[in-house]
C-alpha positions as CSV (number, residue, x, y, z in Angstrom):
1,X,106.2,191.0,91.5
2,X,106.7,187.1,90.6
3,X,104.0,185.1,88.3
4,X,102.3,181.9,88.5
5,X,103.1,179.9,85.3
6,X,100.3,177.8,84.1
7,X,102.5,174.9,84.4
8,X,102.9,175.8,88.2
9,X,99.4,175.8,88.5
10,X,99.0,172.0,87.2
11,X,102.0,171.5,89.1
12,X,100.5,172.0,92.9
13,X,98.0,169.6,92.4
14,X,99.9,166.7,91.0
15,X,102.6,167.4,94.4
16,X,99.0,167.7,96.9
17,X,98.4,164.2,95.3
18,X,101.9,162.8,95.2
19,X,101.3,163.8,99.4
20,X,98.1,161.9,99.5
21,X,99.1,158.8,97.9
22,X,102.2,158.4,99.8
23,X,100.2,158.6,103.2
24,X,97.6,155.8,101.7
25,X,100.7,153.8,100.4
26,X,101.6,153.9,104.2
27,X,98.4,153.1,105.2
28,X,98.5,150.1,103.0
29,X,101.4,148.5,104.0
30,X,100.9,149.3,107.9
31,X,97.5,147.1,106.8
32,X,99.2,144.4,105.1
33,X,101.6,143.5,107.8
34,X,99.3,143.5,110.6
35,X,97.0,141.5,109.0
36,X,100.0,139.0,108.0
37,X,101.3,139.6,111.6
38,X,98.1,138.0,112.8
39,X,97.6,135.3,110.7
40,X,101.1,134.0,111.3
41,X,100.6,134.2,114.7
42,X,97.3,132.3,114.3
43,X,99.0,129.5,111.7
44,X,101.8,129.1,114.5
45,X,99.6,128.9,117.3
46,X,97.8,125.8,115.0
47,X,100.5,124.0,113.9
48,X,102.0,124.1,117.8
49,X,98.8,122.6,119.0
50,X,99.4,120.2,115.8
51,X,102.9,119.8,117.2
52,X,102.5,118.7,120.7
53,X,99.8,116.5,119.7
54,X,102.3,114.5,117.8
55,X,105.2,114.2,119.7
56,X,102.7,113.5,122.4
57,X,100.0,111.4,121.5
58,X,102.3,109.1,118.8
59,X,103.7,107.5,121.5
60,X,100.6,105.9,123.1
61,X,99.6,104.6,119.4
62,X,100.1,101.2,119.0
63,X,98.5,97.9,118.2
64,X,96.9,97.6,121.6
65,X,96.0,101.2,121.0
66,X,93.2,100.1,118.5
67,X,92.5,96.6,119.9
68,X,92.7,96.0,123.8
69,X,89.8,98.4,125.9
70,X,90.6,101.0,128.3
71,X,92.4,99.8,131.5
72,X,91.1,100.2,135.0
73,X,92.7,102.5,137.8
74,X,96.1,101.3,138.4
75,X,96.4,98.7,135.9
76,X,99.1,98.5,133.3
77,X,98.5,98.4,129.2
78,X,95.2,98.9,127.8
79,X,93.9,100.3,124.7
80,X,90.7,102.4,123.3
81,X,89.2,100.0,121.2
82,X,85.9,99.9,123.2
83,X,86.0,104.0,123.3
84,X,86.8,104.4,119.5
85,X,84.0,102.2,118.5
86,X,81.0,103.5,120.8
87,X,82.9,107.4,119.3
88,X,81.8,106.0,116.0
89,X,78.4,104.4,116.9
90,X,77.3,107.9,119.0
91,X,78.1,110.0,115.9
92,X,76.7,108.3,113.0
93,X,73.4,108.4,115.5
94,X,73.8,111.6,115.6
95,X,74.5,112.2,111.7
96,X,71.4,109.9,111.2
97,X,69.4,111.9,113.7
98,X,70.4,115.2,112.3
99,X,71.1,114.8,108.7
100,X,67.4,114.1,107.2
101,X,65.6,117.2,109.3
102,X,69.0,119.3,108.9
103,X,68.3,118.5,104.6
104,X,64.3,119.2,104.9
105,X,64.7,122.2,107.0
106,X,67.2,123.6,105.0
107,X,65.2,122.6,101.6
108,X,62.2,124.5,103.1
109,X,63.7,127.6,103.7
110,X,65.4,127.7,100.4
111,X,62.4,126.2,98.1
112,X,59.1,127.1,100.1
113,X,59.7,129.5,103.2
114,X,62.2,132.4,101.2
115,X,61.7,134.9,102.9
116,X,58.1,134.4,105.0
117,X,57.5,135.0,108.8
118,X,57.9,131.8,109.4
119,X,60.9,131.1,108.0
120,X,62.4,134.1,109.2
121,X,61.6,132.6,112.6
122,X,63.4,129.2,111.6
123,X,66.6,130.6,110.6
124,X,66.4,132.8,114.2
125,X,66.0,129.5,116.1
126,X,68.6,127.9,113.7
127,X,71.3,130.7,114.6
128,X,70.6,130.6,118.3
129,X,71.4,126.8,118.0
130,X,74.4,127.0,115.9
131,X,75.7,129.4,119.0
132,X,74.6,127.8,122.1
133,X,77.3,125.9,124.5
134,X,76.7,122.4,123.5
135,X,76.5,121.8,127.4
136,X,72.8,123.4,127.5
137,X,71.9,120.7,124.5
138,X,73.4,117.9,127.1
139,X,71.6,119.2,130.2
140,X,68.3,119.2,127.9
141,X,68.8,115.9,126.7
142,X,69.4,114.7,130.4
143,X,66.2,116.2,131.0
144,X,63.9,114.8,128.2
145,X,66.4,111.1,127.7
146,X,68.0,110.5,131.0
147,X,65.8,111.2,133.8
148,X,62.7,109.6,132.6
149,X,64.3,106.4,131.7
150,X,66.4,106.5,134.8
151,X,69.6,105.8,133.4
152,X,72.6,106.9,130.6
153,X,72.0,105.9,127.2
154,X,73.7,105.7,123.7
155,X,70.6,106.4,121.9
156,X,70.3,109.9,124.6
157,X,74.2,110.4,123.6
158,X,73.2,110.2,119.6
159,X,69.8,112.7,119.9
160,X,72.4,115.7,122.0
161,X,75.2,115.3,119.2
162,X,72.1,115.1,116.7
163,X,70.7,118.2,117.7
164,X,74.5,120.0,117.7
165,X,74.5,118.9,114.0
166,X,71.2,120.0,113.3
167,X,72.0,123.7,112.0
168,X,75.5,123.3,110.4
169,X,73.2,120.9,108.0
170,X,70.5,123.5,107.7
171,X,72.5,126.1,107.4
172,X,74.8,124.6,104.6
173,X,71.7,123.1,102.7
174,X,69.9,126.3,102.6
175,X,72.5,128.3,101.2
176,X,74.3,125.5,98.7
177,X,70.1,125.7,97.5
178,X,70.1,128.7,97.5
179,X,73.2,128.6,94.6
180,X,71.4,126.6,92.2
181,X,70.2,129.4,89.2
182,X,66.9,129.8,88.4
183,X,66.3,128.9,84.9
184,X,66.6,124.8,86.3
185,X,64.1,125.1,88.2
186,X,62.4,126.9,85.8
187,X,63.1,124.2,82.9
188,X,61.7,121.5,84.9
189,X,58.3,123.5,86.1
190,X,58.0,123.9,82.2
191,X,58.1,120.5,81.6
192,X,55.5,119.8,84.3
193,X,57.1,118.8,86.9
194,X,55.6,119.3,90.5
195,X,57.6,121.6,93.0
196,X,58.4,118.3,94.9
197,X,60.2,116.5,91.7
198,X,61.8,119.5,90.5
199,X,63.4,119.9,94.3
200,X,64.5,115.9,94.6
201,X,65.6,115.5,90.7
202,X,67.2,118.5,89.9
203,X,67.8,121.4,92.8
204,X,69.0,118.4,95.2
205,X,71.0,116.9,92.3
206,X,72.5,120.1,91.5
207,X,73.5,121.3,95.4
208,X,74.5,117.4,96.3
209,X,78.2,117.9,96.6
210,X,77.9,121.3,98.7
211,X,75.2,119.7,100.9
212,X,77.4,116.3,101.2
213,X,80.3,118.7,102.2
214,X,77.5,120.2,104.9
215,X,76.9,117.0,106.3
216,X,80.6,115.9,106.6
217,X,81.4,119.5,108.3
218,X,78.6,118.7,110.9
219,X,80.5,115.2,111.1
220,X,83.4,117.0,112.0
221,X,82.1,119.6,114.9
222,X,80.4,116.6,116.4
223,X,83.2,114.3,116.6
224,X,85.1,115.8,119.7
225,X,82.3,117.2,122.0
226,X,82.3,116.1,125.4
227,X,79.9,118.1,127.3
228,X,76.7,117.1,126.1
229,X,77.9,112.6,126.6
230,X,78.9,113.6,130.3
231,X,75.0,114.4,130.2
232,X,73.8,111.5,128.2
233,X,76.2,108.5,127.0
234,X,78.4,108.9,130.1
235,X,81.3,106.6,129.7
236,X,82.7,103.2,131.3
237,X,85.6,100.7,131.2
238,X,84.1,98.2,129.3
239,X,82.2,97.4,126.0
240,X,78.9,98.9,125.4
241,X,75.8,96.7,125.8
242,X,74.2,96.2,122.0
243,X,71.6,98.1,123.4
244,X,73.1,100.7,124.1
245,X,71.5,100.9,127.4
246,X,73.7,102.2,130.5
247,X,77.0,104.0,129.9
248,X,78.7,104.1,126.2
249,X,82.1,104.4,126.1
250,X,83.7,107.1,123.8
251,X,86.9,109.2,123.2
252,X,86.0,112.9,124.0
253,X,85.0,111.3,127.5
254,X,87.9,109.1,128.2
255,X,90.3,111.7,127.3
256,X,89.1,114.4,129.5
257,X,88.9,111.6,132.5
258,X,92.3,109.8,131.0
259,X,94.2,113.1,131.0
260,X,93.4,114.3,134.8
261,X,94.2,111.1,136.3
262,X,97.3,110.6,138.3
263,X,98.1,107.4,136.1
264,X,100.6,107.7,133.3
265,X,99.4,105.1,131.0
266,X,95.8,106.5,131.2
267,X,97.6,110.1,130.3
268,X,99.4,108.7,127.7
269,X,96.2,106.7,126.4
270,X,94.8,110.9,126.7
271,X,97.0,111.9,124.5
272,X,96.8,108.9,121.5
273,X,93.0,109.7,122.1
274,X,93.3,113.6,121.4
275,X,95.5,112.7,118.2
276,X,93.2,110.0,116.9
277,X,90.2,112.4,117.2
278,X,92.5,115.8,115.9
279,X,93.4,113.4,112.4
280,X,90.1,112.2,112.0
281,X,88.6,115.6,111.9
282,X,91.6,116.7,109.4
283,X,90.4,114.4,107.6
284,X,86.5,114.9,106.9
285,X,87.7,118.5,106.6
286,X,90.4,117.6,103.8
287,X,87.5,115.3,102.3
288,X,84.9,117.9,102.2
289,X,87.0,120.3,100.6
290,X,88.5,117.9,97.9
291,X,84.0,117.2,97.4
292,X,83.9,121.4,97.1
293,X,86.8,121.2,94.9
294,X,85.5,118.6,92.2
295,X,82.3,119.7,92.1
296,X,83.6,123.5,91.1
């Protein structure tokens, strides 16, 4: 007849355990190299893309790059002065069109709205913006810009990227608002201060650098669209009338017409373009996060 000791009986436990924590160890690590299986991929997918971009598109850079315009079919040389500048002309419309109701909209939800019907409602709309294929915002554009006026415009070009940058900005303000504590608000209330001073002197001086980061991000996803200025801005050879009236010419446009042309100098001209635009969102991005960075 054998007998449990009561050392055996702590000793089954501690073994059942040993069992179970060896299977979550597993577990763990199965975890931790898929997940750093994945990002690896995703890192070399990014820095290939980064890659062929270089040794592609350095070649077309050069001083005629960034000071001669975009040649015609057939024709040797050229340069994307004329499509760099009306790039930088449709997006600061577009920042100028979106940034000031991006800021209010985003100041109402946090400040005013919280958590009403109505502002429930706004951040529904706001979300179904943020998703939607930017070539809808052109098409509506066309409809409301284009058509009446019977002809392409930069100004119809700045109001589609506008309205692309509209909820990044709302979306960023309402949430760096949203981070600001309570007791500043609360300070300058107690001093008397209407709800509009205590939102423009203090919550806004308090959120600037996360919504300035906000604003550069929306910078950033508008800089390279190309559906909605096939709609609006078109594109052309030449430079833009001060106006803006007729076709404007920009990058995104002449890259996507550039690289499916038979010509090689308008393909290599394709791929200075997509390196041009590829650094100069790197850049905003770098920028906003060094903003994020100092202000923490």
């Amino acid at each position: 007849m054998s007998m449990t000791t009561p050392s055996t009986v702590r000793a089954l436990p501690h073994a059942e355990w040993g069992r179970v924590r060896q299977s979550r160890r597993t577990a763990d690590r199965m975890m931790r190299l898929t997940a750093a299986g994945f990002t690896f991929i995703a890192i070399f997918v990014l820095f290939w893309i980064l890659g062929m971009l270089i040794v592609k598109g350095i070649g077309g850079l050069s001083v005629a790059t960034f000071t001669q315009i975009t040649p015609g079919p057939g024709s040797e040389g050229g340069g994307l002065a004329n499509a760099i500048v009306g790039s930088i002309v449709l997006t600061f419309l577009g920042i100028v069109v979106a940034t000031p109701v991006g800021v209010l909209a985003g100041t109402y939800l946090a400040e005013y709205g919280k958590t009403s019907k109505l502002a429930n409602l706004i951040r529904f709309i706001n979300d179904i913006l943020l998703s939607a294929p930017s070539i809808l915002i052109g098409l509506f554009v066309y409809v409301i810009l284009v058509e009446p006026f019977r002809g392409y415009s930069g100004w119809a070009g700045g109001v589609a990227l506008g309205i692309i940058a509209i909820p990044v900005i709302v979306r960023t303000t309402e949430d760096m608002l949203r981070l600001v504590p309570g007791p500043l608000r609360e300070a300058g209330a107690a001093l008397g201060a209407p709800p509009s001073v205590v939102i423009t002197s203090i919550t806004w001086r308090a959120a600037k650098s996360g919504m300035v980061t906000g604003i550069l991000l929306a910078l950033a996803r508008i800089a390279g669209e190309t559906a909605p200025l096939i709609f609006t801005a078109l594109n052309n050879n030449f430079w833009f009338s001060p106006t803006l009236a007729g076709g404007v010419s920009n990058l995104p446009v002449t890259i996507y017409q550039f690289a499916s042309a038979p010509y090689e100098n308008w393909q290599q001209l394709a791929w200075a373009g997509s390196l041009i635009i590829t650094m100069s969102i790197l850049l905003l991005s770098l920028i906003a996060r060094r903003i994020v960075r100092g202000s923490k």
